[in-house]
mmCIF file of the N, C-alpha and C atoms, coordinates in Angstrom:
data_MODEL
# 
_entry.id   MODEL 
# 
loop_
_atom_site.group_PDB 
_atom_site.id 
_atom_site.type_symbol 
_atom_site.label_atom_id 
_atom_site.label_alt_id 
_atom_site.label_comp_id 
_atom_site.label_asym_id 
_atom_site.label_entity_id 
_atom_site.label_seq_id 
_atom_site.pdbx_PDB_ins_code 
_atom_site.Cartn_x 
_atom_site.Cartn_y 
_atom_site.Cartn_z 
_atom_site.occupancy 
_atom_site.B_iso_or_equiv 
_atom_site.pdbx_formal_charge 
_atom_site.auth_seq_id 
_atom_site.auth_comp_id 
_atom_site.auth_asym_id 
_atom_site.auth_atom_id 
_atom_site.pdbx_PDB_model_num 
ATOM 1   N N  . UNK A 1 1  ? -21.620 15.651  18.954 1.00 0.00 ? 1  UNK A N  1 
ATOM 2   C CA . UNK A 1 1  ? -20.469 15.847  18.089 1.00 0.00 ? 1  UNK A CA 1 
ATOM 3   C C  . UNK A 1 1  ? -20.074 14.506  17.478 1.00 0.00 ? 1  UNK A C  1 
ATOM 4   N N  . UNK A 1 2  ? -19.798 14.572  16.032 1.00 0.00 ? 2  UNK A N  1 
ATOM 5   C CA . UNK A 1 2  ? -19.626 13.463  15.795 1.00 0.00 ? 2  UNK A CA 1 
ATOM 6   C C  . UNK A 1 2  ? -18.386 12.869  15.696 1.00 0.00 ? 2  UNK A C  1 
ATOM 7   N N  . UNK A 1 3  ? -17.270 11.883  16.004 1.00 0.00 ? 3  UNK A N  1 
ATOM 8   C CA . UNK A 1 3  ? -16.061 11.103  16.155 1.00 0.00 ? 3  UNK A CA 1 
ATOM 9   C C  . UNK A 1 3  ? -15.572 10.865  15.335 1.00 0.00 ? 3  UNK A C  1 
ATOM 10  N N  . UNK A 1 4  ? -14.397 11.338  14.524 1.00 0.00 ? 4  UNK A N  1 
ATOM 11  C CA . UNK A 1 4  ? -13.725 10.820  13.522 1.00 0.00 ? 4  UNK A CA 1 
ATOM 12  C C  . UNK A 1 4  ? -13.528 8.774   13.549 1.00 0.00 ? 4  UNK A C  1 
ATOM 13  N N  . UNK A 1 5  ? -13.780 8.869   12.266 1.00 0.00 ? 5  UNK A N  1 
ATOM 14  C CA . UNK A 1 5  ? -13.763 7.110   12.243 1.00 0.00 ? 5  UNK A CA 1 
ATOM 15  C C  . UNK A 1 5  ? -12.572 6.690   12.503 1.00 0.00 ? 5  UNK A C  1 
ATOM 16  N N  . UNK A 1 6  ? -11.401 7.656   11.922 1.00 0.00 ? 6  UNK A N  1 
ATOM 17  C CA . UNK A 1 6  ? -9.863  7.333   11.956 1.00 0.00 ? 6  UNK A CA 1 
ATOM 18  C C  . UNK A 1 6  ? -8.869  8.215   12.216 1.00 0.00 ? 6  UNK A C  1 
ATOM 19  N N  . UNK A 1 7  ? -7.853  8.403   13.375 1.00 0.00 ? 7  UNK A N  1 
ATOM 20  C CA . UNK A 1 7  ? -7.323  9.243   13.781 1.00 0.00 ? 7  UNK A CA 1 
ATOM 21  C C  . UNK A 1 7  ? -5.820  8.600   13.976 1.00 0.00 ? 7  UNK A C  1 
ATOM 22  N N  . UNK A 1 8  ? -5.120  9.951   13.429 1.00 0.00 ? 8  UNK A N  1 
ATOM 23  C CA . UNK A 1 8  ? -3.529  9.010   13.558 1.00 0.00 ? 8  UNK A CA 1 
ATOM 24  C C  . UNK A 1 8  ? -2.794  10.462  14.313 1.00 0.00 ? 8  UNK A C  1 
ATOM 25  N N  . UNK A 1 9  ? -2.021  10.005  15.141 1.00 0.00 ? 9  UNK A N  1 
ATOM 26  C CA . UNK A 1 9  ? -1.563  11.043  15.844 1.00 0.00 ? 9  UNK A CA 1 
ATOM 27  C C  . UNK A 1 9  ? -0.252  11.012  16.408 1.00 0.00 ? 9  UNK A C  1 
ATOM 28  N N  . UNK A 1 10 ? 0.785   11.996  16.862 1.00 0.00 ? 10 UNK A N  1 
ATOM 29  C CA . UNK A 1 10 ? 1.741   11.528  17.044 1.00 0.00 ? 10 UNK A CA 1 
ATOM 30  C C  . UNK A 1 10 ? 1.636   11.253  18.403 1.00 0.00 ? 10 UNK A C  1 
ATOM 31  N N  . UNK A 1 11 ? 2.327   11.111  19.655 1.00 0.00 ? 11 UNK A N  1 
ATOM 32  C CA . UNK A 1 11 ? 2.535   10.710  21.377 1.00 0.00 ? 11 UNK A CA 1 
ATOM 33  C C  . UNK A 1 11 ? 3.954   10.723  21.081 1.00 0.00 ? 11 UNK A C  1 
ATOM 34  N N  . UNK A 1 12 ? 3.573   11.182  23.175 1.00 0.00 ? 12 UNK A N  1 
ATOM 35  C CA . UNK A 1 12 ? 5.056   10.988  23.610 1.00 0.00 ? 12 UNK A CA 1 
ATOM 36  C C  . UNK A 1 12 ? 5.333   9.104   24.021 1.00 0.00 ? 12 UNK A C  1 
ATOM 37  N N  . UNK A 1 13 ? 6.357   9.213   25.008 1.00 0.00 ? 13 UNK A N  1 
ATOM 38  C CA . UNK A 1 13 ? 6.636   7.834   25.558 1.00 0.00 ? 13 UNK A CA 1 
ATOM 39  C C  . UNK A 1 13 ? 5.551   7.380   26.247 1.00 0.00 ? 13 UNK A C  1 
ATOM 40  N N  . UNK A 1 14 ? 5.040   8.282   27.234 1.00 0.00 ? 14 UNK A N  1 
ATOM 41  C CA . UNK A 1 14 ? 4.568   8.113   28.470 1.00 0.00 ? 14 UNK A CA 1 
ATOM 42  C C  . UNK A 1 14 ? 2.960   7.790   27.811 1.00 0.00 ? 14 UNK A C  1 
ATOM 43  N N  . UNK A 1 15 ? 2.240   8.368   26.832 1.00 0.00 ? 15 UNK A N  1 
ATOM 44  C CA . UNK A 1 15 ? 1.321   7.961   26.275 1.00 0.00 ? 15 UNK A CA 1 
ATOM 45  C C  . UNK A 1 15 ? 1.083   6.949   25.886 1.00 0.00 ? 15 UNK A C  1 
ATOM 46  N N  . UNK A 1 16 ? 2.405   6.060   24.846 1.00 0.00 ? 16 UNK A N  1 
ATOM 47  C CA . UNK A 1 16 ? 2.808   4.999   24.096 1.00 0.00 ? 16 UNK A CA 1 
ATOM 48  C C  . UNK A 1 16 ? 2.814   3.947   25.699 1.00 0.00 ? 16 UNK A C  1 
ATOM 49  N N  . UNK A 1 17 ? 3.383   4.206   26.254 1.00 0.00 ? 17 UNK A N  1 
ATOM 50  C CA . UNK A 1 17 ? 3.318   3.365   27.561 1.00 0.00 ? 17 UNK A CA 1 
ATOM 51  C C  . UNK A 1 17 ? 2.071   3.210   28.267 1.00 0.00 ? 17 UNK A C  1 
ATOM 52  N N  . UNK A 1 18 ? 1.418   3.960   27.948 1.00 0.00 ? 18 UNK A N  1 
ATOM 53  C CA . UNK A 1 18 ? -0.376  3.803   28.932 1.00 0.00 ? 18 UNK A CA 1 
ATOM 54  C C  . UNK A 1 18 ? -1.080  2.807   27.600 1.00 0.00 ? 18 UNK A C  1 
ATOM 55  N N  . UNK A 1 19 ? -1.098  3.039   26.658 1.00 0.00 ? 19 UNK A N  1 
ATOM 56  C CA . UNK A 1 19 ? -1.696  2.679   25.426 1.00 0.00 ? 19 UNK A CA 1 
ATOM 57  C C  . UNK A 1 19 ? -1.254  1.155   25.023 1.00 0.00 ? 19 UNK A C  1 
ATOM 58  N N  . UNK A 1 20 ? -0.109  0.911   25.532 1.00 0.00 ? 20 UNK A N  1 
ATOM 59  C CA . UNK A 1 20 ? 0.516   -0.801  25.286 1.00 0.00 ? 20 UNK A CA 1 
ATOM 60  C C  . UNK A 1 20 ? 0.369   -1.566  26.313 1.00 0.00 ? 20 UNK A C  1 
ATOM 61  N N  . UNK A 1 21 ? -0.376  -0.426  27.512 1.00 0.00 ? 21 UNK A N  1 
ATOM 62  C CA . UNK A 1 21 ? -0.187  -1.390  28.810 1.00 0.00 ? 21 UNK A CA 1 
ATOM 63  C C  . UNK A 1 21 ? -1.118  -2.733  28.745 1.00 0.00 ? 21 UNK A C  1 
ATOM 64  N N  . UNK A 1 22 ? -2.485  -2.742  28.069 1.00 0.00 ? 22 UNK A N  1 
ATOM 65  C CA . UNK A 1 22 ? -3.252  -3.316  27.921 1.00 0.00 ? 22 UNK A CA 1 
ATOM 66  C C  . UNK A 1 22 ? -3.127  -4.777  26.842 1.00 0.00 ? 22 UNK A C  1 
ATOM 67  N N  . UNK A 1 23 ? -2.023  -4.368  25.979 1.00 0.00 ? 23 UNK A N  1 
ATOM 68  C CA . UNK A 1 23 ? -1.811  -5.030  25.195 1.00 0.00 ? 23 UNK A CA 1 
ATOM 69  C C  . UNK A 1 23 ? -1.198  -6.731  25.510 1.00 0.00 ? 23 UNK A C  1 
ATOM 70  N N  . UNK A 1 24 ? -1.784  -7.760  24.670 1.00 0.00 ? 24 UNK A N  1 
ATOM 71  C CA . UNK A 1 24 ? -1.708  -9.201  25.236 1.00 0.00 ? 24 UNK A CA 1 
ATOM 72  C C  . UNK A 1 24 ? -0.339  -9.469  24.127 1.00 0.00 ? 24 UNK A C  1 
ATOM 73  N N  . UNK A 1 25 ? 0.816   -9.495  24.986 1.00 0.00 ? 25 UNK A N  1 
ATOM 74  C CA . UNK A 1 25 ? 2.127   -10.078 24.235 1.00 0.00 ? 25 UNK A CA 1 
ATOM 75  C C  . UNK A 1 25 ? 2.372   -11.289 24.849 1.00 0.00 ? 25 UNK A C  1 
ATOM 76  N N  . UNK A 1 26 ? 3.560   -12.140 24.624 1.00 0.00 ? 26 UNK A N  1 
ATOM 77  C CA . UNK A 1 26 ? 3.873   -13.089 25.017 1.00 0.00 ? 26 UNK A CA 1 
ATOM 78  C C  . UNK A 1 26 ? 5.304   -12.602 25.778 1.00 0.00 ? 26 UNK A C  1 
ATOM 79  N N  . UNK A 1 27 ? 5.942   -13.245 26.562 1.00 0.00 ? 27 UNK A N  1 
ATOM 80  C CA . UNK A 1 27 ? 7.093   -12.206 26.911 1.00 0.00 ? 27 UNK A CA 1 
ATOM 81  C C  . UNK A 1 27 ? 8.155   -11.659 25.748 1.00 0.00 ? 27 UNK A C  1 
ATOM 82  N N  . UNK A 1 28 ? 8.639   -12.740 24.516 1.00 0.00 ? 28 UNK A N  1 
ATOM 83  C CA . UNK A 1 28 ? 9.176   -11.888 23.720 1.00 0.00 ? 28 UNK A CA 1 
ATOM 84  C C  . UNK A 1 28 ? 8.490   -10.773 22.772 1.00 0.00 ? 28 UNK A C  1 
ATOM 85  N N  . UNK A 1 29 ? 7.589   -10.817 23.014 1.00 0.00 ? 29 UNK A N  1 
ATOM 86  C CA . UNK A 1 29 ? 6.791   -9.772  22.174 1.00 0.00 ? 29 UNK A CA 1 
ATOM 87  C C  . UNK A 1 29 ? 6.896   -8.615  23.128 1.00 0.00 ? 29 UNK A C  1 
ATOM 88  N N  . UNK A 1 30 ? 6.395   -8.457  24.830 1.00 0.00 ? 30 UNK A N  1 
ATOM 89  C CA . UNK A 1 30 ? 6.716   -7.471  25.507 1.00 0.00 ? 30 UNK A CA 1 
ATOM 90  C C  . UNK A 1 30 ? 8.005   -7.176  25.813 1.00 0.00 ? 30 UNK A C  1 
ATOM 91  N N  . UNK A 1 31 ? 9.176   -7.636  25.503 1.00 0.00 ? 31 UNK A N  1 
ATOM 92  C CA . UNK A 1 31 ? 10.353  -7.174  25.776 1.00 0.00 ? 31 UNK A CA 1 
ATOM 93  C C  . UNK A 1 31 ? 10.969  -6.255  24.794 1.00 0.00 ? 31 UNK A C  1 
ATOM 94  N N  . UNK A 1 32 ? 9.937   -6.921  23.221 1.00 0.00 ? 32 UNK A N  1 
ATOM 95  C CA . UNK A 1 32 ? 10.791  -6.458  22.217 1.00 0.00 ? 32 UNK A CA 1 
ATOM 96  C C  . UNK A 1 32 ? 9.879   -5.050  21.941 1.00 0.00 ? 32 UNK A C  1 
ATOM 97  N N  . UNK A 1 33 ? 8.112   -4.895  22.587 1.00 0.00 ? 33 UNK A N  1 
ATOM 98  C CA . UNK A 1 33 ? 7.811   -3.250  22.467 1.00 0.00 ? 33 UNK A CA 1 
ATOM 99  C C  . UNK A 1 33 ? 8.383   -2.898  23.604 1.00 0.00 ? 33 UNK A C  1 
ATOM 100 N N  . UNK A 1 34 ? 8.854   -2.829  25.014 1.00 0.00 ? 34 UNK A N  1 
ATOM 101 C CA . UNK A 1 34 ? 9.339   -2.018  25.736 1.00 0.00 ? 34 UNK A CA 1 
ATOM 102 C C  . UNK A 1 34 ? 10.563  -1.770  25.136 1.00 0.00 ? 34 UNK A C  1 
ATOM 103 N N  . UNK A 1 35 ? 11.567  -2.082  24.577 1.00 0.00 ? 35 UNK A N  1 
ATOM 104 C CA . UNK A 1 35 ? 12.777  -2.091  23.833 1.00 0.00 ? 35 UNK A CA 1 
ATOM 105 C C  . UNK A 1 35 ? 12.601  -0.372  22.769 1.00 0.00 ? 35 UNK A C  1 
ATOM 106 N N  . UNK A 1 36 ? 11.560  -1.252  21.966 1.00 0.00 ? 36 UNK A N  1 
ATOM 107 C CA . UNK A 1 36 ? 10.926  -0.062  21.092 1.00 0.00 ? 36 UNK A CA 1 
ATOM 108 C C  . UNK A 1 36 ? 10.684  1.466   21.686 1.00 0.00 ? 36 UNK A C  1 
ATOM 109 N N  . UNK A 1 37 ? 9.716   0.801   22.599 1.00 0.00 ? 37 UNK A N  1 
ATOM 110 C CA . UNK A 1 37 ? 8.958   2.532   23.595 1.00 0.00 ? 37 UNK A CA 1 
ATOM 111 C C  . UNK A 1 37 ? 10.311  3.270   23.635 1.00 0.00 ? 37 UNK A C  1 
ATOM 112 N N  . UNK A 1 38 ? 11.417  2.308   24.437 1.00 0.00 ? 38 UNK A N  1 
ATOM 113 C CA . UNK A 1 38 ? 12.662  3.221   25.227 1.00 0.00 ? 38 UNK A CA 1 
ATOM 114 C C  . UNK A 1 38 ? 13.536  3.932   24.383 1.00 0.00 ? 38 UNK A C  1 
ATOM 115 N N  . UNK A 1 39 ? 13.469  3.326   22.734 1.00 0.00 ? 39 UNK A N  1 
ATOM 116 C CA . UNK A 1 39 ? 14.742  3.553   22.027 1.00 0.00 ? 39 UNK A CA 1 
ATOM 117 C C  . UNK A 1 39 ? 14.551  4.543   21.284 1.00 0.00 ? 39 UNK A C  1 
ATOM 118 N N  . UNK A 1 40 ? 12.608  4.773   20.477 1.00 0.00 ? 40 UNK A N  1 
ATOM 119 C CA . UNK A 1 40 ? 11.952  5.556   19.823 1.00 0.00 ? 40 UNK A CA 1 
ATOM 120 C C  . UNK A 1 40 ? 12.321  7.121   20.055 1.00 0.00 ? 40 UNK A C  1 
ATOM 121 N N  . UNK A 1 41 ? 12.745  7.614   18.676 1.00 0.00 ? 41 UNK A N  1 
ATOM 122 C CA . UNK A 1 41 ? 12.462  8.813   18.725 1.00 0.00 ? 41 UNK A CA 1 
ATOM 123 C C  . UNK A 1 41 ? 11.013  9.898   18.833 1.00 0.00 ? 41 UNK A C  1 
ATOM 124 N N  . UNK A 1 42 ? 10.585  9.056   17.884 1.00 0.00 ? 42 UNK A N  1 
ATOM 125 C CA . UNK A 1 42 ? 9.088   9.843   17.054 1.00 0.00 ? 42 UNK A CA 1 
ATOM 126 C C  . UNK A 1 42 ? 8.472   8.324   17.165 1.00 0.00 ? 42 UNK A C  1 
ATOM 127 N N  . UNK A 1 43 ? 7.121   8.790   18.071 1.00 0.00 ? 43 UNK A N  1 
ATOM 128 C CA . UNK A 1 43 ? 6.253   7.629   17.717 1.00 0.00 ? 43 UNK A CA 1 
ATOM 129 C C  . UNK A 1 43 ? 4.587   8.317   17.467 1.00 0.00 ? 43 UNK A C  1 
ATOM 130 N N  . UNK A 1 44 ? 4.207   7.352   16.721 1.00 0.00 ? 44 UNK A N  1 
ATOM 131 C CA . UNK A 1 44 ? 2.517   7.379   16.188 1.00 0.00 ? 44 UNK A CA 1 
ATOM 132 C C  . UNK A 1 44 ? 1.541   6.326   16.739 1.00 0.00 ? 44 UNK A C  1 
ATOM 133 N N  . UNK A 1 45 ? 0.359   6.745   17.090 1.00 0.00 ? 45 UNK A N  1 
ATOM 134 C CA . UNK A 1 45 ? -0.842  5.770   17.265 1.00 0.00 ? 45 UNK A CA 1 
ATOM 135 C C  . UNK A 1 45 ? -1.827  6.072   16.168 1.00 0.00 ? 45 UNK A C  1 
ATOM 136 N N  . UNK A 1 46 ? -2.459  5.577   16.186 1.00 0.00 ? 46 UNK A N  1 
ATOM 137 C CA . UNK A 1 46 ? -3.787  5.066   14.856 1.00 0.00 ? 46 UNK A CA 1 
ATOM 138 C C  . UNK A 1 46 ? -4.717  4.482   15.591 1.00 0.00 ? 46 UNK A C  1 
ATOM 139 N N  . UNK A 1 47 ? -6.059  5.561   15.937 1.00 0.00 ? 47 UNK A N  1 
ATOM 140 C CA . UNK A 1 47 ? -6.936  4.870   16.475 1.00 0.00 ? 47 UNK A CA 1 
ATOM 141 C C  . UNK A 1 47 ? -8.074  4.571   14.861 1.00 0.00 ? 47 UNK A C  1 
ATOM 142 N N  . UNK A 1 48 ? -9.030  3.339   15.775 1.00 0.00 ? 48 UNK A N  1 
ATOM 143 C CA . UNK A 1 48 ? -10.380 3.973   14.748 1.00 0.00 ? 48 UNK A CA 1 
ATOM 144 C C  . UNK A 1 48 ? -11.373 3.304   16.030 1.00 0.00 ? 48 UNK A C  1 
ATOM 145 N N  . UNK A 1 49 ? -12.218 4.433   15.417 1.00 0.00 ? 49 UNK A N  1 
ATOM 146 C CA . UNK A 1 49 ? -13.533 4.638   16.338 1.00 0.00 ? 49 UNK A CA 1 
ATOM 147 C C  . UNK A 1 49 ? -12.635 4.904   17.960 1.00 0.00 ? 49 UNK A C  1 
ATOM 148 N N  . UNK A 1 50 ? -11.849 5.862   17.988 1.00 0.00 ? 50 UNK A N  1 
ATOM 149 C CA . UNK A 1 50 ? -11.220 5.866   19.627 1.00 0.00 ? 50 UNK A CA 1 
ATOM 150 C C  . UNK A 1 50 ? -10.622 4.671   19.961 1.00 0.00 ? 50 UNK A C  1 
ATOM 151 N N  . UNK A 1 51 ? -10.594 3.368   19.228 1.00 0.00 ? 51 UNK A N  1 
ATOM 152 C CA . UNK A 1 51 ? -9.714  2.144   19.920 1.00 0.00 ? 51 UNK A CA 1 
ATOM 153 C C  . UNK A 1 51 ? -8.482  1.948   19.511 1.00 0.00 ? 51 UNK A C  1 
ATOM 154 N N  . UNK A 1 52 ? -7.260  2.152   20.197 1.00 0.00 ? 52 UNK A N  1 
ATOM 155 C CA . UNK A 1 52 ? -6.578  1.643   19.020 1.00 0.00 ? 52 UNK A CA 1 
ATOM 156 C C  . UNK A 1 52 ? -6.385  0.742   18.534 1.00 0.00 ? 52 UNK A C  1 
ATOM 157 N N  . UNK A 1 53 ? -5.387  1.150   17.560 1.00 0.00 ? 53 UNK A N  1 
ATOM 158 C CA . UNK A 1 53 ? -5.114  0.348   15.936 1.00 0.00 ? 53 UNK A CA 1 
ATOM 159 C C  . UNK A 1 53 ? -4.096  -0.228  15.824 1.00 0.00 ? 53 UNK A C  1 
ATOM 160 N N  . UNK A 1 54 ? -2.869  0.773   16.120 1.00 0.00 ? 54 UNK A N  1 
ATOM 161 C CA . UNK A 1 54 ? -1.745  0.183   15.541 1.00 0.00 ? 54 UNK A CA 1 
ATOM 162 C C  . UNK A 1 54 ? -0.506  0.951   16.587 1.00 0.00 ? 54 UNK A C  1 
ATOM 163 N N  . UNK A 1 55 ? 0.635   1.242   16.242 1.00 0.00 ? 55 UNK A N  1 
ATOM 164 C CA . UNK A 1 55 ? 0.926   2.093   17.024 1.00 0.00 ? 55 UNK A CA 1 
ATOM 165 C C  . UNK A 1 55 ? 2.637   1.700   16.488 1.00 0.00 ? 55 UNK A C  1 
ATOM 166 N N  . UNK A 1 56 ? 3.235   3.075   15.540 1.00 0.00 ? 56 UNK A N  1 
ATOM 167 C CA . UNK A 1 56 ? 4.923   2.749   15.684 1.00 0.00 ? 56 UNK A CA 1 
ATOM 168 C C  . UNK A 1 56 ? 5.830   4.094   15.656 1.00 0.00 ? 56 UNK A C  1 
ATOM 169 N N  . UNK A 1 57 ? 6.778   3.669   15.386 1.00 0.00 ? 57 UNK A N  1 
ATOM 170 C CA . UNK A 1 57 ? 8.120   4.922   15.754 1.00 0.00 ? 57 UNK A CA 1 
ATOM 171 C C  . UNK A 1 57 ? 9.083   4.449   14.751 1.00 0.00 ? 57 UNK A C  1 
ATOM 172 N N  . UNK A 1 58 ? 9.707   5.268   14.873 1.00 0.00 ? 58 UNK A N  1 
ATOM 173 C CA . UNK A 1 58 ? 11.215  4.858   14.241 1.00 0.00 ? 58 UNK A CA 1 
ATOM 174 C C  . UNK A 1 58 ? 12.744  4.918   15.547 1.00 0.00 ? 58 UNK A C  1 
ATOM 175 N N  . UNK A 1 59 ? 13.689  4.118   15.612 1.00 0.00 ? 59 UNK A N  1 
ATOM 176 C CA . UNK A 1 59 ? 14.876  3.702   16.229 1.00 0.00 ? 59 UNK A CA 1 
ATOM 177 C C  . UNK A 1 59 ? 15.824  4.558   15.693 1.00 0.00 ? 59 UNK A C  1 
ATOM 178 N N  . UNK A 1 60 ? 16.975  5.430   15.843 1.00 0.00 ? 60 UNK A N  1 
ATOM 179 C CA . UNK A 1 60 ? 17.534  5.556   14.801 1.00 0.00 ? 60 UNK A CA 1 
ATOM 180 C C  . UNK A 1 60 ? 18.988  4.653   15.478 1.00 0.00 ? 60 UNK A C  1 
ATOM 181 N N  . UNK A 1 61 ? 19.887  4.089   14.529 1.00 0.00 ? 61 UNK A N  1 
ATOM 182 C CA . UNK A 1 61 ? 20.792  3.501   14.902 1.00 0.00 ? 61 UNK A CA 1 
ATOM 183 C C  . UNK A 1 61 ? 21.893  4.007   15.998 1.00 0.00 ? 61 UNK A C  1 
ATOM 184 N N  . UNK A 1 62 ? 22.052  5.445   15.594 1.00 0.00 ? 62 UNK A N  1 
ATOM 185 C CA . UNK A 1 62 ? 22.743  6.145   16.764 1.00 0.00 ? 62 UNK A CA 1 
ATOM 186 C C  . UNK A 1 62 ? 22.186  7.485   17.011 1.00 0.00 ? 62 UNK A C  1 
ATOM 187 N N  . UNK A 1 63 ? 22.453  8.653   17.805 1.00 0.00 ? 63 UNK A N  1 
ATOM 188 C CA . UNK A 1 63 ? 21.936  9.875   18.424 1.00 0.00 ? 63 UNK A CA 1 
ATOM 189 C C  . UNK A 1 63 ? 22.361  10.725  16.799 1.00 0.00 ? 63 UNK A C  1 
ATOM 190 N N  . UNK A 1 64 ? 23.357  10.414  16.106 1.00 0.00 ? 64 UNK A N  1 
ATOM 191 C CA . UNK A 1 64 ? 23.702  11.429  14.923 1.00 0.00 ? 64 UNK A CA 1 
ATOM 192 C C  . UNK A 1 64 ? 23.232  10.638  13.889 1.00 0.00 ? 64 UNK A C  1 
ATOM 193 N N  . UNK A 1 65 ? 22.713  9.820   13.831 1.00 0.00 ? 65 UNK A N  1 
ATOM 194 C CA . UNK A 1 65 ? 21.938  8.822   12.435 1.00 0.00 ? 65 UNK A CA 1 
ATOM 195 C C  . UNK A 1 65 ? 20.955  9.891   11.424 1.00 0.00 ? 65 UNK A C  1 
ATOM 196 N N  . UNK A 1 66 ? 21.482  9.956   10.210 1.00 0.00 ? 66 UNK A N  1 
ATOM 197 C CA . UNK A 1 66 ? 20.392  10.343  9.916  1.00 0.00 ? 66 UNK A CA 1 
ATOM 198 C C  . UNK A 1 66 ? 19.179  9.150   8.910  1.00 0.00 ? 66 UNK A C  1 
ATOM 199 N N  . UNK A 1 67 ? 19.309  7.948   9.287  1.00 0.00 ? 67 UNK A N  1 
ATOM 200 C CA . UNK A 1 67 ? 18.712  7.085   9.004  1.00 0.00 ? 67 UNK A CA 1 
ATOM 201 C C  . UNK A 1 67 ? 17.999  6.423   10.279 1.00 0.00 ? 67 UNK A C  1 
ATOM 202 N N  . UNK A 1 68 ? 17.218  5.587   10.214 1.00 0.00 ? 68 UNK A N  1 
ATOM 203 C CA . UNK A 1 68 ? 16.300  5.019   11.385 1.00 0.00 ? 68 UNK A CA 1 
ATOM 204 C C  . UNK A 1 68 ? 15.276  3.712   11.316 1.00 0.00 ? 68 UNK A C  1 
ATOM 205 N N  . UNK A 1 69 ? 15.356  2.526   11.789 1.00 0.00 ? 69 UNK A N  1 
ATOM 206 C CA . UNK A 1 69 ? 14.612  1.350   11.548 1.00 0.00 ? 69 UNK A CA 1 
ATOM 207 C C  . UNK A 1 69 ? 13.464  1.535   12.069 1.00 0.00 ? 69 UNK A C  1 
ATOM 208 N N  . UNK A 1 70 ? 12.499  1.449   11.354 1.00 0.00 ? 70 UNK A N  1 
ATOM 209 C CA . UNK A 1 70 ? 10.979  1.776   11.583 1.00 0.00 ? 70 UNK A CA 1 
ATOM 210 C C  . UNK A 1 70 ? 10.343  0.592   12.310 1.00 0.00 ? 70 UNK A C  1 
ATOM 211 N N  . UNK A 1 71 ? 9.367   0.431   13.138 1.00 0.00 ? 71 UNK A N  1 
ATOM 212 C CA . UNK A 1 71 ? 8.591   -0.582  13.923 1.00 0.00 ? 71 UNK A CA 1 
ATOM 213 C C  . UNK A 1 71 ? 7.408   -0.443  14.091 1.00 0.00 ? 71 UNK A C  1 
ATOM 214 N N  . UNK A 1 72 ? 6.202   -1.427  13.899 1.00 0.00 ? 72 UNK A N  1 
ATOM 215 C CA . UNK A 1 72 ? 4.647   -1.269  13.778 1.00 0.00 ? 72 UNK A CA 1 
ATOM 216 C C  . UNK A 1 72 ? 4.053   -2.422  14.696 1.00 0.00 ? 72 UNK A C  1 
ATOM 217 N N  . UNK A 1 73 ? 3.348   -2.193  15.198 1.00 0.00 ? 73 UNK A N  1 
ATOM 218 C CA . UNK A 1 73 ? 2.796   -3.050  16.038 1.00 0.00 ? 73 UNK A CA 1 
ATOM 219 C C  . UNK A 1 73 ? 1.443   -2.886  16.190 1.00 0.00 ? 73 UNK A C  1 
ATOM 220 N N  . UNK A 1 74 ? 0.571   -3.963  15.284 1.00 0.00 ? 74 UNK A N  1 
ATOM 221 C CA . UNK A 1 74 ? -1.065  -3.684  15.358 1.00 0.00 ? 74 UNK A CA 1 
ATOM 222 C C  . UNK A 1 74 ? -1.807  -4.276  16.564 1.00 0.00 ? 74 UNK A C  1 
ATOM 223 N N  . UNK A 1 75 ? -2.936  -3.886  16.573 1.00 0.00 ? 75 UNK A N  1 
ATOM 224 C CA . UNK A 1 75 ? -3.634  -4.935  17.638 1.00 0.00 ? 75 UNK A CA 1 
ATOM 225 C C  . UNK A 1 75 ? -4.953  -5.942  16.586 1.00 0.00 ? 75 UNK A C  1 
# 
């Protein structure tokens, strides 16, 4: 079967959390995606070739917001 070259998909937290575990931050860089993971409503990954790519969500400012600060984080 053959593997899509590029796959974008949505995840929950707990996915987004297995998927960043690997990831090489510096501590403000890991404080500021665990920040992200916890606050995210809706988040996306972007693999290609199965590795990922990229991976973001949107924040929204409060629980009744209907606006929301978006966040991307590639590898």
């Amino acid at each position: 079967m053959k593997q899509n070259i590029v796959e974008i998909r949505r995840i929950e937290a707990t996915e987004a959390a297995r998927l960043t575990k690997n990831m090489t931050l510096d501590e403000p860089g890991a404080q500021t995606m665990e920040f992200c993971l916890l606050m995210s409503t809706i988040m996306w990954a972007g693999f290609i070739r199965g590795e990922l790519a990229c991976i973001w969500g949107v924040i929204p400012p409060t629980l009744m917001s209907n606006q929301a600060y978006a966040w991307l984080n590639t590898t």
